[in-house]
DSSP file (Angstrom, degrees, kcal/mol; ACC not computed):
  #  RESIDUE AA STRUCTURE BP1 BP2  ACC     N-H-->O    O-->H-N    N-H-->O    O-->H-N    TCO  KAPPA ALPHA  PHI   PSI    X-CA   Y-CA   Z-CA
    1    1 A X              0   0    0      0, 0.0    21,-4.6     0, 0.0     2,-0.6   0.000 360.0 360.0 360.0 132.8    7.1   19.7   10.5
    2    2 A X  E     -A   21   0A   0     19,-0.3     2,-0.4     2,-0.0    19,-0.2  -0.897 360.0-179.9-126.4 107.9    7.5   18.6    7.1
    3    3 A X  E     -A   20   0A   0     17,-3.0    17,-3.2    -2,-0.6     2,-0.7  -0.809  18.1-148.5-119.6 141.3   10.9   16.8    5.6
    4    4 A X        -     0   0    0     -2,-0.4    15,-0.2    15,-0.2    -2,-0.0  -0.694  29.2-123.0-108.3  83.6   12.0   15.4    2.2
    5    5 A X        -     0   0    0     -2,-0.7    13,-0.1    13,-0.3    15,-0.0   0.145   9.2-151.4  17.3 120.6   14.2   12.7    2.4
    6    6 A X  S    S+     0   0    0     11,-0.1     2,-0.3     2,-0.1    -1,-0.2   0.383  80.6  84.5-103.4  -6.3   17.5   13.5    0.5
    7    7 A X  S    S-     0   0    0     11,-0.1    11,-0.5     1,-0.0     2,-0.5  -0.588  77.3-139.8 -88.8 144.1   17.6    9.7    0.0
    8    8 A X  E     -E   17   0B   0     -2,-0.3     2,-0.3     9,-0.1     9,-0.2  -0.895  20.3-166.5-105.8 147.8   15.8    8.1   -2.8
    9    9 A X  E     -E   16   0B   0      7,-1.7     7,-2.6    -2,-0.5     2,-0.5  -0.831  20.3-124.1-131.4 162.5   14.0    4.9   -2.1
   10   10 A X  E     +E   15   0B   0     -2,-0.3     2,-0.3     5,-0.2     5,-0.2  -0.841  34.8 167.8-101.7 161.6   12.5    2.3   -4.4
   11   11 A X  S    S+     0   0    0      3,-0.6     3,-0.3    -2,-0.5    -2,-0.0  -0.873  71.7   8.0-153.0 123.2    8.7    1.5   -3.7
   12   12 A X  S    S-     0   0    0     -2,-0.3     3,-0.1     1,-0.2    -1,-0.1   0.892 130.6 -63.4  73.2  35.5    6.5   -0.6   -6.1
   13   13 A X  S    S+     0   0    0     -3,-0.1    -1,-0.2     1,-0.1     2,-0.2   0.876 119.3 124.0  47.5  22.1    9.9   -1.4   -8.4
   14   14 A X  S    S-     0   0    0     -3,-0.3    -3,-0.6    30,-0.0     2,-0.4  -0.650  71.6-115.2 -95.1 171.1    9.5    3.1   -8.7
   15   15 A X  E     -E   10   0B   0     -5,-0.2    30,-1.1    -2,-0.2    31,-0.3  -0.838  49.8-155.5 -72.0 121.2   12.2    5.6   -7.7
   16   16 A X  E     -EF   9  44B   0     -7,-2.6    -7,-1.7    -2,-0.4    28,-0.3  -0.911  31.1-142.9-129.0 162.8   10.8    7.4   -4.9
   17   17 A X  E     -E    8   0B   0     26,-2.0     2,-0.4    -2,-0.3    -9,-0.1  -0.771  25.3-144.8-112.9 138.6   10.7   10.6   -2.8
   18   18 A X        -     0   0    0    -11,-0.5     2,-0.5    -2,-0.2   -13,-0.3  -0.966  13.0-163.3-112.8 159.1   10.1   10.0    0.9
   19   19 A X  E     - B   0  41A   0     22,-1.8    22,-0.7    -2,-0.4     2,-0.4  -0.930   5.7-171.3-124.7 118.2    7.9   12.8    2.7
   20   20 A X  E     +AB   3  40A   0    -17,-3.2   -17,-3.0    -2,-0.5     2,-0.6  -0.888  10.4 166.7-101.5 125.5    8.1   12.9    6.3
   21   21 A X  E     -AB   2  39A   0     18,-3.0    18,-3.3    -2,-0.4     2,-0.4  -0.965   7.4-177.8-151.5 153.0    5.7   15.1    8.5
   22   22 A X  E     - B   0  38A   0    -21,-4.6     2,-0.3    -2,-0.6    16,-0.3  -0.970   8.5-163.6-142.7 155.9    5.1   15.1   11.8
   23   23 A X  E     + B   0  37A   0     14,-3.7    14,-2.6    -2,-0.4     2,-0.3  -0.992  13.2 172.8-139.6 135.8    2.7   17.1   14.1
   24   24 A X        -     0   0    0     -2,-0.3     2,-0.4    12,-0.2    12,-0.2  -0.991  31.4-111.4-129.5 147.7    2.8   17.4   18.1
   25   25 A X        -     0   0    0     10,-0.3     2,-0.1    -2,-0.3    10,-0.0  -0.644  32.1-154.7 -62.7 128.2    1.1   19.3   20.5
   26   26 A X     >  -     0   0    0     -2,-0.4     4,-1.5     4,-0.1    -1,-0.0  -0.463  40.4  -1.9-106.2 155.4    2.8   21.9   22.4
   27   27 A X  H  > S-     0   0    0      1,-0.2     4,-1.2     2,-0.2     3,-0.4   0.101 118.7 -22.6  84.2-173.7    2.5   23.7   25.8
   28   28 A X  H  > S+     0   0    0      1,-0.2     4,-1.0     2,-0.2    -1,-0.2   0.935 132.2  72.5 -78.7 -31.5    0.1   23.2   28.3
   29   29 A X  H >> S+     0   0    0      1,-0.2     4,-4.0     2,-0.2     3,-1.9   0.939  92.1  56.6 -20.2 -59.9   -1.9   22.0   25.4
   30   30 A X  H 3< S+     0   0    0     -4,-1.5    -2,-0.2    -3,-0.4    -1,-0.2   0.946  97.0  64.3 -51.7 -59.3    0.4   19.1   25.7
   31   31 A X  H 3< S+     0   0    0     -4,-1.2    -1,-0.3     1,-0.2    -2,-0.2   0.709 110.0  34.7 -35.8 -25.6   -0.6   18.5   29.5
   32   32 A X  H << S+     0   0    0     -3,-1.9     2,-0.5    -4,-1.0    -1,-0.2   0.706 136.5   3.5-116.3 -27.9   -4.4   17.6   28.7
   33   33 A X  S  < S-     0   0    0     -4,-4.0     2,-0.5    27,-0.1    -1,-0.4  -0.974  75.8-158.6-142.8 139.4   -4.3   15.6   25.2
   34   34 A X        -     0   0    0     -2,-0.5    26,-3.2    -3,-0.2     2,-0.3  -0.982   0.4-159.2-118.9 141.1   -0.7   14.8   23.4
   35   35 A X  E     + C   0  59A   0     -2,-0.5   -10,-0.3    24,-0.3    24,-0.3  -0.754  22.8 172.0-111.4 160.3   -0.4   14.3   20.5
   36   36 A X  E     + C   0  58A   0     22,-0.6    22,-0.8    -2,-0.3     2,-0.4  -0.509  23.5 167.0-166.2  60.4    2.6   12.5   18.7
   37   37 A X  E     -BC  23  57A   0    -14,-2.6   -14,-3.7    20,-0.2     2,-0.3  -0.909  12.9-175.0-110.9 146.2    1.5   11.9   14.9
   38   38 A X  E     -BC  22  56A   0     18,-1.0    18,-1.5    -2,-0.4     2,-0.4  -0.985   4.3-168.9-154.6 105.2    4.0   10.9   12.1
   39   39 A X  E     -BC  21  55A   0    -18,-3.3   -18,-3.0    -2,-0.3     2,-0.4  -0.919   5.3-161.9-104.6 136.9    2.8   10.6    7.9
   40   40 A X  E     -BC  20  54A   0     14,-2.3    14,-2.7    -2,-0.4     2,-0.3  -0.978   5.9-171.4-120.7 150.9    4.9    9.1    5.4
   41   41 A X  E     -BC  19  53A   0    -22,-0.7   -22,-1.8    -2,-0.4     2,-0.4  -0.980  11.4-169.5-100.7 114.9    4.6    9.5    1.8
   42   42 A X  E     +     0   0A   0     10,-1.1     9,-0.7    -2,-0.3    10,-0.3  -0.552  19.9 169.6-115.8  83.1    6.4    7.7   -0.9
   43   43 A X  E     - C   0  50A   0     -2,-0.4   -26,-2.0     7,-0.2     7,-0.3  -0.517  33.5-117.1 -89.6 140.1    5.7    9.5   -4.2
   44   44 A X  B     -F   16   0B   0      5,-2.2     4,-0.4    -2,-0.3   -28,-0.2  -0.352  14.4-130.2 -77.3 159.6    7.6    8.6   -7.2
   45   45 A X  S    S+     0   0    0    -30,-1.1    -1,-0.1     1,-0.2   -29,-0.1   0.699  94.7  48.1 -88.2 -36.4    9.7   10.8   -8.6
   46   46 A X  S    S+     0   0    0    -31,-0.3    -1,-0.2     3,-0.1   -30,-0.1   0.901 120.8  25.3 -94.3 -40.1    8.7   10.7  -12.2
   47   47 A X  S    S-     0   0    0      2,-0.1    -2,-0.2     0, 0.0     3,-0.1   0.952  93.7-126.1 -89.9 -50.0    5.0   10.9  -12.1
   48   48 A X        +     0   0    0     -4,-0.4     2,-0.2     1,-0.4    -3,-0.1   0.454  67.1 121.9 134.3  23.1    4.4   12.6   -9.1
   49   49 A X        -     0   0    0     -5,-0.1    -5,-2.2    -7,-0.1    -1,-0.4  -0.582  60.9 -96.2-122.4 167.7    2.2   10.3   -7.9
   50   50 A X  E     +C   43   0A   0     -7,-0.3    -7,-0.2    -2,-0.2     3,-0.1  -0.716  29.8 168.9-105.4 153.9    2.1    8.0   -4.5
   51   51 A X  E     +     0   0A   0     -9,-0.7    19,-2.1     1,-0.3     2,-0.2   0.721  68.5  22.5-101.4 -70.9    3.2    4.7   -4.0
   52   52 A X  E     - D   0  69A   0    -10,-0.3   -10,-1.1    17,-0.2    -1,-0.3  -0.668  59.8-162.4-105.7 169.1    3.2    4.2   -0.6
   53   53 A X  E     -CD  41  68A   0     15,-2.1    15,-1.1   -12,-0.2     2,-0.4  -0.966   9.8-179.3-142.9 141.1    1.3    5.8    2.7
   54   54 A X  E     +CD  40  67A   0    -14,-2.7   -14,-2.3    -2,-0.3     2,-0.4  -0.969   6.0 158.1-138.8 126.4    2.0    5.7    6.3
   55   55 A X  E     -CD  39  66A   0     11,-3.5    11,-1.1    -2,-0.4     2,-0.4  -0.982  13.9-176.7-163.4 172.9    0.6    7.0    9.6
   56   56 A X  E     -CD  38  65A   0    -18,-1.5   -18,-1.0    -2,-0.4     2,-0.7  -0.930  10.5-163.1-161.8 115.0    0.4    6.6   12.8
   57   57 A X  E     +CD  37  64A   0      7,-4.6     7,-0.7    -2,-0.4     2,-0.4  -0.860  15.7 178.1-129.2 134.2   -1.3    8.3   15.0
   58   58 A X  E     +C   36   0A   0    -22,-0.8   -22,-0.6    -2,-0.7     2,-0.5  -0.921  14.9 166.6 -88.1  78.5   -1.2    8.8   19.1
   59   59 A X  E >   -C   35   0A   0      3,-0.4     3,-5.4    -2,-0.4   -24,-0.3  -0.974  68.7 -70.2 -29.9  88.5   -3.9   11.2   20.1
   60   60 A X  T 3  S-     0   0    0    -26,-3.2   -27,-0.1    -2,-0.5   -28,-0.0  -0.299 121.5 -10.1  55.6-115.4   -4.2   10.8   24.1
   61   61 A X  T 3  S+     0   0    0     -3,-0.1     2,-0.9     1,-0.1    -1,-0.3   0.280 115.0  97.7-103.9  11.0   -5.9    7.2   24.1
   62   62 A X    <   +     0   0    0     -3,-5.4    -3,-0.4     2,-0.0     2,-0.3  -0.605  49.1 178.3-112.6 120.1   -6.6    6.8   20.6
   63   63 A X        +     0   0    0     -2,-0.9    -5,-0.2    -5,-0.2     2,-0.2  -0.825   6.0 166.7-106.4 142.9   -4.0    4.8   18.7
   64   64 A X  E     -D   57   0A   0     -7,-0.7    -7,-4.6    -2,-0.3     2,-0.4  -0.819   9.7-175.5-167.6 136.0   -4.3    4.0   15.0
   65   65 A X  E     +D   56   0A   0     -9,-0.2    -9,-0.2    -2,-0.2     2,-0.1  -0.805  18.3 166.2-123.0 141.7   -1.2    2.4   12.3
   66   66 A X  E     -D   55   0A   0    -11,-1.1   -11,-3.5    -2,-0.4     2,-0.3  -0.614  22.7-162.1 169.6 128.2   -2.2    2.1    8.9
   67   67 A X  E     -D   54   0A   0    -13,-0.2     2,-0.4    -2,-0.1   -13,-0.3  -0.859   5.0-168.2-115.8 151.4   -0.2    1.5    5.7
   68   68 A X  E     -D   53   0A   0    -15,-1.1   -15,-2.1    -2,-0.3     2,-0.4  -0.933   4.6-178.1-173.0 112.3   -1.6    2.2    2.1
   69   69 A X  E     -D   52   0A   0      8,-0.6     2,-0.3    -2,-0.4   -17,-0.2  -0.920  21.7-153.1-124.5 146.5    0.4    0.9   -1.3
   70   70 A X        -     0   0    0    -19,-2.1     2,-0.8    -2,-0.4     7,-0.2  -0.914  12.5-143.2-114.0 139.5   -1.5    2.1   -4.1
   71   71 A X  B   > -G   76   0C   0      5,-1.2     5,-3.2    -2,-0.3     4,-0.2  -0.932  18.0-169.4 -88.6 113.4   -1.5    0.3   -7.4
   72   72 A X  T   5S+     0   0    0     -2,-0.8    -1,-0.1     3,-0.2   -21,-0.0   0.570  76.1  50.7-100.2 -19.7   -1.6    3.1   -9.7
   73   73 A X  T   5S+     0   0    0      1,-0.1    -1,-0.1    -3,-0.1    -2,-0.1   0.909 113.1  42.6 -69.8 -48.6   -2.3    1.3  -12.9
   74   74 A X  T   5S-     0   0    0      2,-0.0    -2,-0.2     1,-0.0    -1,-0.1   0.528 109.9-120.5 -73.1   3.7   -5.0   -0.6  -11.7
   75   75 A X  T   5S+     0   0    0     -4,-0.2     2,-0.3     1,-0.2    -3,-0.2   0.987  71.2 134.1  66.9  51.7   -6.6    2.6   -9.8
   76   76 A X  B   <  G   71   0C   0     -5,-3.2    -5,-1.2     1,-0.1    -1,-0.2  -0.882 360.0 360.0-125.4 171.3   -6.3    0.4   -6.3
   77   77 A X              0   0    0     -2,-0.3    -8,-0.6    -7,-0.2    -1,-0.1   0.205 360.0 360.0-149.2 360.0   -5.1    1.3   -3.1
C-alpha cells in the first residue's frame, strides 16, 4: 500500500512530501513467514528529490531499522 501524506513536513530546513508504503503478507502465507514492512520517504517538494528515508523491516526473525538523511548538495547520504 502506498500513501502520500496530505500534510507537508519540513525535513533538512525543505518543504516536504511524506510517502508511506507498507507491505504485509497475506493468507496462509502469513502462517509460515509474516511480514510487517513500513518505508518512509521525505522528498521535497520543489526538486523532487529525497531528504529523508525510513524502514523498518520484520520478516519472521529478521529485524532491521534504518534511517537515511541525504545531504543533497554535498552528494552524501
Amino acid at each position: 500500500v502506498l500513501e502520500v501524506d496530505p500534510q507537508y513536513y519540513a525535513v533538512n530546513n525543505r518543504v516536504c512530501y511524506k510517502i508511506n508504503v507498507n507491505g504485509r503478507s497475506t493468507g496462509s502465507f502469513d502462517f509460515f513467514l509474516k511480514i510487517r514492512d513500513q518505508f518512509i520517504s521525505f522528498m521535497d517538494t520543489g526538486a523532487l528529490v529525497p531528504q529523508k528515508f525510513c524502514r523498518t523491516i520484520r520478516e519472521g526473525k529478521y529485524k532491521l531499522d534504518e534511517t537515511v538523511y541525504f545531504d543533497q548538495l554535498n552528494k552524501m547520504a
